[in-house]
C-alpha positions as CSV (number, residue, x, y, z in Angstrom):
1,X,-75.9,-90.7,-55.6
2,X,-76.2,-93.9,-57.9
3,X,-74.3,-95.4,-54.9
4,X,-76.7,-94.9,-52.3
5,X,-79.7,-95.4,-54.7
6,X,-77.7,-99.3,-55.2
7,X,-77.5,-99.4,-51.1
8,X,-81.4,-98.7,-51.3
9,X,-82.0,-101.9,-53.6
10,X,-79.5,-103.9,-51.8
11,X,-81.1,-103.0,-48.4
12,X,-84.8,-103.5,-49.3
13,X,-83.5,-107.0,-50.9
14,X,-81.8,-108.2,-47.8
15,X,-84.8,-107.2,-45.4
16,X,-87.5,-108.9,-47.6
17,X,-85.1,-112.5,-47.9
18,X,-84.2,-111.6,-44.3
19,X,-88.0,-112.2,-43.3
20,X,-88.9,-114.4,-45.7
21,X,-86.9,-117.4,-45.1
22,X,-88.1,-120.8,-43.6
23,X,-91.3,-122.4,-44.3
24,X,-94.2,-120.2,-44.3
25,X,-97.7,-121.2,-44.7
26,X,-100.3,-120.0,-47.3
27,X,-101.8,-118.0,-44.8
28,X,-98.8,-116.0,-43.9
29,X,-98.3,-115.5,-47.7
30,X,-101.9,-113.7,-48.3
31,X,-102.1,-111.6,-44.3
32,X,-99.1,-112.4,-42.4
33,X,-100.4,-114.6,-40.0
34,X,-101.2,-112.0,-37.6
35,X,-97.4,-111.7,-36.6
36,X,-97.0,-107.9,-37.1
37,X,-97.6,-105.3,-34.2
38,X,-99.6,-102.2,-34.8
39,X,-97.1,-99.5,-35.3
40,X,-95.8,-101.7,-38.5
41,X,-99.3,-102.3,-40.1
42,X,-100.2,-98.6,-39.5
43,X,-96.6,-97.9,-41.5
44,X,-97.2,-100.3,-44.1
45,X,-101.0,-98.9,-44.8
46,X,-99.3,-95.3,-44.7
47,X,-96.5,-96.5,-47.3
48,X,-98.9,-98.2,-49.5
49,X,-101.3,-95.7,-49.4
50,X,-99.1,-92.9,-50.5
51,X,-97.3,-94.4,-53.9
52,X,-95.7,-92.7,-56.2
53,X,-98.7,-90.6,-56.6
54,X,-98.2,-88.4,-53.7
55,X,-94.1,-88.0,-54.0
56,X,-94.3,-87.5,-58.0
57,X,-98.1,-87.2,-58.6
58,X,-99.4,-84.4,-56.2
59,X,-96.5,-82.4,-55.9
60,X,-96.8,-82.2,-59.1
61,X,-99.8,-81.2,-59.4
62,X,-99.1,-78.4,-56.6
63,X,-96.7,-77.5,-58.8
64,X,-98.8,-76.6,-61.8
65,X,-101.8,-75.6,-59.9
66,X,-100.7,-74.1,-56.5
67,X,-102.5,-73.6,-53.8
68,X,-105.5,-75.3,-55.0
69,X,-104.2,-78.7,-54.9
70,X,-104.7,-78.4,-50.7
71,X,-108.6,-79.5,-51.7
72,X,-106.6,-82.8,-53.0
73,X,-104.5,-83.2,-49.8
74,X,-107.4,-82.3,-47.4
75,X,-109.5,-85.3,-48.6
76,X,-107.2,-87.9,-48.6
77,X,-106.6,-86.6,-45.4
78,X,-110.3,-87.2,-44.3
79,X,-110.6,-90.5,-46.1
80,X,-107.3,-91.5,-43.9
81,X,-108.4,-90.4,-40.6
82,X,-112.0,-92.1,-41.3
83,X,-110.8,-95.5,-42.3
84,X,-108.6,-95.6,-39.1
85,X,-110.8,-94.0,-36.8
86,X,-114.2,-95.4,-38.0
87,X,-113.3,-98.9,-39.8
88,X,-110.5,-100.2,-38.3
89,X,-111.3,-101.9,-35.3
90,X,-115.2,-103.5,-36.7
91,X,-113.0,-104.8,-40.0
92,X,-110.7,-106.5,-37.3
93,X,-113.2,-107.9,-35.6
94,X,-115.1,-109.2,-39.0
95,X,-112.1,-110.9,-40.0
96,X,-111.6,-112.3,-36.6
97,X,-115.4,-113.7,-36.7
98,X,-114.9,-115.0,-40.0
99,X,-111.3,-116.2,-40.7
100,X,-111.5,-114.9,-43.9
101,X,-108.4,-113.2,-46.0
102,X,-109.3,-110.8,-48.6
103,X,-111.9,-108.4,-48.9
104,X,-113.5,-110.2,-51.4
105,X,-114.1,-112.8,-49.0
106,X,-115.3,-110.6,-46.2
107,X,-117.9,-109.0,-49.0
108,X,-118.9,-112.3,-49.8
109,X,-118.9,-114.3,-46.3
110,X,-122.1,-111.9,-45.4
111,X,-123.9,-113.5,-47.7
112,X,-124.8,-117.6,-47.7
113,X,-125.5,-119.0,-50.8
114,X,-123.9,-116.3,-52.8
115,X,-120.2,-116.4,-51.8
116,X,-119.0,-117.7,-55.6
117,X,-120.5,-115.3,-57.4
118,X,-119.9,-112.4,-54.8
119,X,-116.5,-113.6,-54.4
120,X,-115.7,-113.9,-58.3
121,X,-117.1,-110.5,-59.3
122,X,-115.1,-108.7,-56.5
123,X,-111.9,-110.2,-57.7
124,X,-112.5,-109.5,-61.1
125,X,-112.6,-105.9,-60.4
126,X,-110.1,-105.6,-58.0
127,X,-107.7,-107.3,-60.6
128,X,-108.7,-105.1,-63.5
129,X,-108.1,-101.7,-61.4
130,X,-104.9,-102.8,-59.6
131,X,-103.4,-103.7,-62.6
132,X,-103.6,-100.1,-64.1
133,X,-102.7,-99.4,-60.4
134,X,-99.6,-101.3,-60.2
135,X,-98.3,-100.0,-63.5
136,X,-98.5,-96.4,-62.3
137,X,-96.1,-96.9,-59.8
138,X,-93.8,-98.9,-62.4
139,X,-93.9,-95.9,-64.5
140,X,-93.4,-93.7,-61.8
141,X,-89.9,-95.5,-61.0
142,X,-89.1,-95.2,-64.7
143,X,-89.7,-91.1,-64.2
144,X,-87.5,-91.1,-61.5
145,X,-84.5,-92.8,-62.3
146,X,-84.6,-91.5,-66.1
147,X,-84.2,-87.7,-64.1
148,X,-81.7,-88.9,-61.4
149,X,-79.2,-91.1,-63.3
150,X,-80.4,-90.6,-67.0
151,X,-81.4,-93.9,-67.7
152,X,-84.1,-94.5,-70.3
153,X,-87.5,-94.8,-68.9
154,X,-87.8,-98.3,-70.3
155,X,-84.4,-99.4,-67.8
156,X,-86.0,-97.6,-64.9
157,X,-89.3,-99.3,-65.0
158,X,-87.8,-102.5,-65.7
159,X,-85.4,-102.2,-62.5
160,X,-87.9,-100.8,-60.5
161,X,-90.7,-103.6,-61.1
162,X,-87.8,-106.4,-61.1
163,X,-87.0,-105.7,-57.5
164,X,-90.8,-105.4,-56.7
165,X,-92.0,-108.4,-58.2
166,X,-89.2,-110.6,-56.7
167,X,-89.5,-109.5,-53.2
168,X,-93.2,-110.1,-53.4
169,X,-92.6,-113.5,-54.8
170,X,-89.9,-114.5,-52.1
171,X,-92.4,-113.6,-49.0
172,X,-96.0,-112.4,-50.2
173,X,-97.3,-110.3,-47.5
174,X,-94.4,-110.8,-44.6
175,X,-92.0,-109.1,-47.1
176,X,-94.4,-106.5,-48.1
177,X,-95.0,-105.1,-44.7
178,X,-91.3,-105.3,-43.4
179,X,-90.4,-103.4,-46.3
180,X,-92.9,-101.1,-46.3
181,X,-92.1,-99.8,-42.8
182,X,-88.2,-99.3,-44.2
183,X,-89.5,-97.3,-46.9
184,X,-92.4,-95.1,-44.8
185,X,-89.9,-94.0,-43.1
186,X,-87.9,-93.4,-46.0
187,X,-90.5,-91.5,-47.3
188,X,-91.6,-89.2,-44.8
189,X,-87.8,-88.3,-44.2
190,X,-88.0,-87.4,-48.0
191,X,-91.6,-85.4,-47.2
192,X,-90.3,-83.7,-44.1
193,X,-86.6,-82.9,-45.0
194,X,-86.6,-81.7,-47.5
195,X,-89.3,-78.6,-47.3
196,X,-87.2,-77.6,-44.5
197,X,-83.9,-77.2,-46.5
198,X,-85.9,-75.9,-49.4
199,X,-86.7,-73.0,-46.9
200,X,-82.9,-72.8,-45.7
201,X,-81.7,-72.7,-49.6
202,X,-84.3,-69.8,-50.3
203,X,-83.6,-68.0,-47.3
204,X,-79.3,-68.2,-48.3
205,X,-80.3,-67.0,-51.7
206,X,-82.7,-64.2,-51.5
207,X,-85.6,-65.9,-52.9
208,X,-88.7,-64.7,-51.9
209,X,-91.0,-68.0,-52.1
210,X,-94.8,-66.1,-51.8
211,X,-93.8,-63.1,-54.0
212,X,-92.4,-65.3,-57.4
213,X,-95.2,-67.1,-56.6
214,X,-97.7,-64.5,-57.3
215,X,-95.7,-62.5,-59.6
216,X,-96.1,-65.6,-61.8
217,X,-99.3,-66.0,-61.8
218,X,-102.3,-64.8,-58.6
219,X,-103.9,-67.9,-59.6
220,X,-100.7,-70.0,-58.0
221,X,-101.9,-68.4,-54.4
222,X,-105.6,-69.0,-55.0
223,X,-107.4,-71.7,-53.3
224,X,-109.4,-72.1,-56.3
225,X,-106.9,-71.7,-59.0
226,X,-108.7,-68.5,-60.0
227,X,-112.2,-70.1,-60.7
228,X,-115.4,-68.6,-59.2
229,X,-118.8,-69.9,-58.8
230,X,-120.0,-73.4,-60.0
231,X,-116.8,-74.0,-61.5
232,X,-115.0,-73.1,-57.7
233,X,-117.3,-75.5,-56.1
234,X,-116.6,-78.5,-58.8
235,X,-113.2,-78.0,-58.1
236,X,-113.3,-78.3,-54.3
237,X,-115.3,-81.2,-54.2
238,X,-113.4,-83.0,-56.8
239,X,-110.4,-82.8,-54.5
240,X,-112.2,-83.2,-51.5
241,X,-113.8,-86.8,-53.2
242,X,-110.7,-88.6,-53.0
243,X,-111.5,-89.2,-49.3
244,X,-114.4,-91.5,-50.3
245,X,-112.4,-93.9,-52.4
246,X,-110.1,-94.8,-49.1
247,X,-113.4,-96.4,-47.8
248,X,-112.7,-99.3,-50.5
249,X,-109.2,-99.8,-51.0
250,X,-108.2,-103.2,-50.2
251,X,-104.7,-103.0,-50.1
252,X,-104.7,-100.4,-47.7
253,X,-107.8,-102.1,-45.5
254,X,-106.4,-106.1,-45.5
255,X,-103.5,-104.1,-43.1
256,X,-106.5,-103.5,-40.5
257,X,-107.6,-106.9,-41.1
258,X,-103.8,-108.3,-40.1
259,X,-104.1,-106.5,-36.8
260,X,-103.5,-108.5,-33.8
261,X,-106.0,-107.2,-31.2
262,X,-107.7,-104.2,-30.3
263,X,-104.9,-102.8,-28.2
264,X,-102.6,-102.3,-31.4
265,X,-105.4,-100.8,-33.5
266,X,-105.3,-98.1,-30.9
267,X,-101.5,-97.6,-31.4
268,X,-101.9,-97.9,-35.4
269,X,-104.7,-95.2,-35.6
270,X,-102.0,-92.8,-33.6
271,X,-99.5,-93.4,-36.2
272,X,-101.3,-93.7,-39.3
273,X,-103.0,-90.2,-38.7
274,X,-99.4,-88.5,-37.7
275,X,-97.4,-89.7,-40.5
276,X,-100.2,-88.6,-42.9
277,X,-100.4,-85.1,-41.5
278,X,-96.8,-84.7,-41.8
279,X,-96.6,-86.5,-45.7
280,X,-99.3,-84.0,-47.0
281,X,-97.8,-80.8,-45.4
282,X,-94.5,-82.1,-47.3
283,X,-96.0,-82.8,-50.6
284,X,-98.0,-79.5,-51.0
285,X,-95.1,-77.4,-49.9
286,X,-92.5,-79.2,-51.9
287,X,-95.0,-78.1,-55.1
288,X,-95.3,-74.7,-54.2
289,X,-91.4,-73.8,-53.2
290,X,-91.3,-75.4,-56.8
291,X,-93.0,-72.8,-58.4
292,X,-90.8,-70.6,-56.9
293,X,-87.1,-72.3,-57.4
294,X,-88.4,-72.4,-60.9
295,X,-89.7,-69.3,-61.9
296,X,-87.7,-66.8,-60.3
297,X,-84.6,-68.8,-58.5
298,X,-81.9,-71.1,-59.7
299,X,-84.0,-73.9,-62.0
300,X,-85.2,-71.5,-64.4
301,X,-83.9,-73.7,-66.8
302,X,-85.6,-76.8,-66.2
303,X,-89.3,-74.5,-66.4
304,X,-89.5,-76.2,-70.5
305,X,-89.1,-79.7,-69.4
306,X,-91.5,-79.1,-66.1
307,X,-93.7,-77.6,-68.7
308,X,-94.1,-81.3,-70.7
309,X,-94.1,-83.4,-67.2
310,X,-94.9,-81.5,-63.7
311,X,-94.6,-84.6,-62.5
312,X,-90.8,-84.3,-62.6
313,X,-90.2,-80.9,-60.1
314,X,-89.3,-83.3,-56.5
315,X,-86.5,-85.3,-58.9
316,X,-85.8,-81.7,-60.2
317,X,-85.1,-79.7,-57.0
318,X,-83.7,-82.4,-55.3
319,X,-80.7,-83.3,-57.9
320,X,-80.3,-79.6,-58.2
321,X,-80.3,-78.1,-54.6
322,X,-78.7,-80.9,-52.3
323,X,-75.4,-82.6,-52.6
324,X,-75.5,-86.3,-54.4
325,X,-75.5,-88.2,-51.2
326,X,-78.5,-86.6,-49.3
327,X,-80.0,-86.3,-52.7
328,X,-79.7,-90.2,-53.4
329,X,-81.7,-91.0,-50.0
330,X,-84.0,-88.6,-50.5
331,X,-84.8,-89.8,-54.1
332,X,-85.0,-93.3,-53.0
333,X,-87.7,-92.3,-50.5
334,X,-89.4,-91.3,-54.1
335,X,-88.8,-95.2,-55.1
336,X,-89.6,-95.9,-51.9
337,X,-93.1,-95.0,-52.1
338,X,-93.6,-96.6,-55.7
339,X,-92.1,-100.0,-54.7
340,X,-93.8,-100.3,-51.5
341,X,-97.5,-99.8,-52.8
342,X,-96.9,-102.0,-56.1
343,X,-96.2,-104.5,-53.6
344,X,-98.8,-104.5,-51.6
345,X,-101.2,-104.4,-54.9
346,X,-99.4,-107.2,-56.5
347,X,-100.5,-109.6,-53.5
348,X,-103.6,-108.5,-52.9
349,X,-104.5,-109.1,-56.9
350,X,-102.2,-112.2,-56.4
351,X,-104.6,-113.5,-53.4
352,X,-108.0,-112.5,-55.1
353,X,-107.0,-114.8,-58.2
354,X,-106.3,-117.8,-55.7
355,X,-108.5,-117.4,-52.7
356,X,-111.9,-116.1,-54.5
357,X,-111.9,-116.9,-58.3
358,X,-109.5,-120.1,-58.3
359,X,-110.8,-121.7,-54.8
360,X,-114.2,-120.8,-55.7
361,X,-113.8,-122.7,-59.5
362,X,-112.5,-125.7,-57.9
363,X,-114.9,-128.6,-56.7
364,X,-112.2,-129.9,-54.0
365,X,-110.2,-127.4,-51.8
366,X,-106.6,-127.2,-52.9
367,X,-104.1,-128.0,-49.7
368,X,-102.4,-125.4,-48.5
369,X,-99.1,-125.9,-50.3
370,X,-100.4,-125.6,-53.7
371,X,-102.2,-122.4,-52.8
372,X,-98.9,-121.0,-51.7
373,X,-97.2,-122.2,-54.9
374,X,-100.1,-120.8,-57.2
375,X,-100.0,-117.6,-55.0
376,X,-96.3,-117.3,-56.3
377,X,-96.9,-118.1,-59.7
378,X,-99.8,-115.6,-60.0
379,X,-97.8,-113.3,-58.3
380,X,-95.0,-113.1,-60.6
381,X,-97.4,-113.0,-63.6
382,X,-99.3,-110.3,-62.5
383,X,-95.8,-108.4,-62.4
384,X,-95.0,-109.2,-65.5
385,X,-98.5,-107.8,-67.1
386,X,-97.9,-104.6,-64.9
387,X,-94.9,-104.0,-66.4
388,X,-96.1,-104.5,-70.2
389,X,-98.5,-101.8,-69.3
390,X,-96.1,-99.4,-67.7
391,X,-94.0,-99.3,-71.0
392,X,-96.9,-98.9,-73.1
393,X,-99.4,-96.7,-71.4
394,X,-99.0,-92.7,-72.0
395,X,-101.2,-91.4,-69.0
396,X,-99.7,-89.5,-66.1
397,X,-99.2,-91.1,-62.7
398,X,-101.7,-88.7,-61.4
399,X,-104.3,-89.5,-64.2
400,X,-103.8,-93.7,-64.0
401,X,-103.7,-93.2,-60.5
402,X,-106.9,-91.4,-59.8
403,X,-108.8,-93.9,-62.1
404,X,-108.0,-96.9,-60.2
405,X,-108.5,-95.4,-57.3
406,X,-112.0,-94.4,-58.3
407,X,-112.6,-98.1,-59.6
408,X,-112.1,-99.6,-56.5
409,X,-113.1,-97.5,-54.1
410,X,-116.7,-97.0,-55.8
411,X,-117.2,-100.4,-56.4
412,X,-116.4,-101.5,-52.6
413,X,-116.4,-98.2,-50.8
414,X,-120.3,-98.2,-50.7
415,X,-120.4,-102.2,-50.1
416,X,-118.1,-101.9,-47.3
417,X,-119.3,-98.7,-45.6
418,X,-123.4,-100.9,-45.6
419,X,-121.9,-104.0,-44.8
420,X,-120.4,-103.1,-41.7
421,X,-123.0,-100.2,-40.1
422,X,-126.2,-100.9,-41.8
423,X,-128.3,-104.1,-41.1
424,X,-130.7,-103.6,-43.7
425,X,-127.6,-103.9,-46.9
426,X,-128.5,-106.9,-48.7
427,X,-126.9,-108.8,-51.7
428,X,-128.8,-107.5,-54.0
429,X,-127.3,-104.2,-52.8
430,X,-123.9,-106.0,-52.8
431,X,-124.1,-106.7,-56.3
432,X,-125.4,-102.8,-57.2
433,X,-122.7,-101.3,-55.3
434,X,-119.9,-103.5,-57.3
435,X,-121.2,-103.5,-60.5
436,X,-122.5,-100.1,-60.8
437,X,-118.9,-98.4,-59.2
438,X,-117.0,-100.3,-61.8
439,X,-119.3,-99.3,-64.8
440,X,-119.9,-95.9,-63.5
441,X,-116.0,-95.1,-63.2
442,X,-115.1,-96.3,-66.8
443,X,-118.6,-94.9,-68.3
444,X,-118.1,-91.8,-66.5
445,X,-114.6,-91.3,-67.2
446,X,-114.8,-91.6,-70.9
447,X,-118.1,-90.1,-71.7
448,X,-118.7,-87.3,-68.7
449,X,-115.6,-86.1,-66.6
450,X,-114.1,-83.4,-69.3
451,X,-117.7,-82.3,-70.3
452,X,-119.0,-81.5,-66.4
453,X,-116.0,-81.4,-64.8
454,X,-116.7,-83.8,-62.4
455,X,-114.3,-86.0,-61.3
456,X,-115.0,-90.0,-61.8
457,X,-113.8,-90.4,-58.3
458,X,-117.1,-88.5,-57.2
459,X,-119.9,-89.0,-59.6
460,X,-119.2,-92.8,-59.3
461,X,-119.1,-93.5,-55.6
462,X,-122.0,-91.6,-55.3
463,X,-123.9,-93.2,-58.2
464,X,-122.9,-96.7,-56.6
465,X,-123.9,-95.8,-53.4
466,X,-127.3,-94.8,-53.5
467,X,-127.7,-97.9,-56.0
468,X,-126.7,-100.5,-53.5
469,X,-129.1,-98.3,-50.7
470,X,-131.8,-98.5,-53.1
471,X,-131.4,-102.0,-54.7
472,X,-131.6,-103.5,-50.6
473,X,-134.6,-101.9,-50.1
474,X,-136.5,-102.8,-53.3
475,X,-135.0,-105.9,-52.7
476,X,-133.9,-106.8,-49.1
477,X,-132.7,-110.0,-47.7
478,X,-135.3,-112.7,-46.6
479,X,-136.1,-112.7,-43.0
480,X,-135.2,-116.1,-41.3
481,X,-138.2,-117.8,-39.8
């Protein structure tokens, strides 16, 4: 198993250098110089988009809750199919029309006169968020290989973000995306195999998935984990929320940016959507036959540990139930999907430093050259600050997760969504929409979500929207004469 987990490393290593030698300009560094086709943006947004979160993070939350989590699956889902189907091609197109290469820049590029500021304050935020971001996915690695080869979580988090942060250094967004579509399909093998010989294993033993299930608790088979009423409905449409913050996620819409024409959106949009259906199936299931294999089959045992950290059942099942070669590839689709969205946050907060709060600081424009240098430099320090906070931060995956995503997604969700299918969105409502989704997540995280109920990924994006709507009306842009 350690074997093949080294062949992993080794192979991700080659295929970043592989792709990243020669000259490259800055350009290529921040969006890849629209050298990728469809299929391998549309497998790099699906790999980023599902990081550790949905290998370690939902199944483990299936796990604990059951059937319930499908509200959780079901809008990311949504917000998926929507961002594809709805955004895609119009955010090519913007970034055709404008040249730009972060979001930041397309927020602000809508606006003359107010780029700087525009530009800053949506850096700002996306740094702040992705940082918390990034080290989820380091401490995610740390969970995993502390359960597969027993190293210390500290070792694991340190090897996982190593190989991350030097990949990312070597070839910025090139390395990113060819990596990424090694490891989607890494992961979905890991989402898609092994349910399947989950089933096969319970059907050689005599274990009877749906009846341990209930046995163990009715509220494992419920849809609402039991709950009834106003509490049922908070629940649903907590889960259901996360679809919103997809509208906003930069690392995951700068891939639909990178598109080459409209021709390969088309193709993308196939691909994205399939692999997500599949992924979300795979996660869901993988919790549930958890339940079972735990409760009332052969890893009865590990129910104590599970008990402390649910977040450890795919690591679990998989060391236990398959032999330690299969196990190693399907574990390092686990790593897979950590490595592959840390990279892809660690340029884009790399990019926002230098292309919209260091450009817009400077009098003179920097050449290219030093922009690719600082780009590397920023890049390798927002690494290291990621990993400071993996190894000192005590919050689940799921939990550091869901607050970053809320972050981001409420502060440019709303922007976004106005910017490009209503004429009316000002800068005024700009500014609402970025300042109010920031303050709204943290406010509402802190002060409201255990009192109510209601998740920050909700109450904030809605909060932030109806403030940018309102703020361009009261105050809308000036009419050219």
């Amino acid at each position: 198993m350690l074997f093949v987990f080294i062949l992993y490393l080794i192979a991700t290593m080659f295929i970043a250098w592989w792709y990243s030698r020669g000259e490259k300009t800055n350009a290529e560094f921040v969006l890849g110089g629209k050298k990728f086709s469809g299929t391998a943006l549309a497998l790099s947004e699906r790999a980023t988009g599902e990081s550790a979160w949905l290998l370690l993070g939902l199944t483990g939350y299936a796990y604990s809750d059951g059937l319930s989590a499908i509200w959780v699956a079901l809008g990311c889902v949504i917000g998926i199919t929507f961002i594809w189907l709805v955004m895609a091609s119009r955010l090519r197109r913007e970034t055709e029309r404008s040249g730009v290469m972060t979001i930041s820049s397309l927020l602000s590029k809508r606006f003359p006169g107010a780029e700087k500021p525009i530009g800053m304050l949506s850096a700002i935020i996306v740094v702040f968020f992705f940082i918390f971001y990034i080290a989820a996915q380091f401490s995610g690695s740390g969970k995993v290989l502390n359960k597969t080869f027993g190293l210390d979580p500290f070792w694991g988090i340190i090897i996982g973000s190593f190989v991350v942060t030097v990949y990312c250094v070597m070839g910025g967004f090139i390395a990113v995306v060819v990596t990424d579509v090694f490891q989607s399909i890494l992961m979905i093998f890991t989402l898609v195999a092994f349910p399947i010989i989950a089933i096969v294993i319970a059907s050689t033993q005599n274990i009877h998935i749906a009846q341990i299930i209930e046995n163990a608790d009715p509220a494992y088979l419920s849809f609402t984990h039991g709950k009834t009423g106003s509490a049922a409905v908070i629940l649903v449409m907590s889960g259901l929320s996360w679809a919103l913050g997809y509208t906003g996620q930069p690392q995951l819409l700068t891939r639909m940016m990178a598109i080459r024409n409209e021709k390969e959106v088309k193709t993308a949009k196939k691909v994205a959507v399939t692999w997500t259906i599949f992924a979300y199936i795979g996660a869901i299931l993988i919790g549930l036959f958890g339940i079972a294999f735990v409760k009332g089959g052969p890893l009865t045992a590990e129910a104590p540990k599970l008990l402390q950290d649910a977040e450890k059942i795919l690591p679990v099942m998989v060391i236990a139930l398959v032999n330690p070669i299969l196990a190693g590839i399907l574990l390092s689709g686990v790593i897979s999907a950590m490595m592959s969205t840390a990279s892809s946050e660690v340029t884009v907060s790399s990019a926002s430093i230098t292309e919209d709060i260091y450009k817009n600081l400077k009098k003179n424009s920097p050449s290219p050259k030093r922009m690719l240098m600082l780009n590397q430099i920023v890049t390798l320090a927002i690494g290291i600050v990621a990993i400071i906070l993996a190894l000192t931060m005590a919050d689940t995956v799921y939990g550091l997760v869901s607050y970053a995503w809320s972050g981001i997604g409420s502060s440019f969700g709303p922007a976004l969504l106005l910017l490009l299918f209503w004429k009316k969105f000002s800068r005024a409502g700009m500014f609402a929409s970025l300042i109010t989704g920031t303050v709204a997540t943290v406010i509402w995280k802190n002060l409201f979500e255990t009192s109510t109920g209601v998740s920050e990924r909700l109450a904030s994006f809605i909060i932030a929207f109806v403030m940018a709507v309102l703020f361009s009306l009261l105050i809308p842009e000036k009419t050219k004469a």
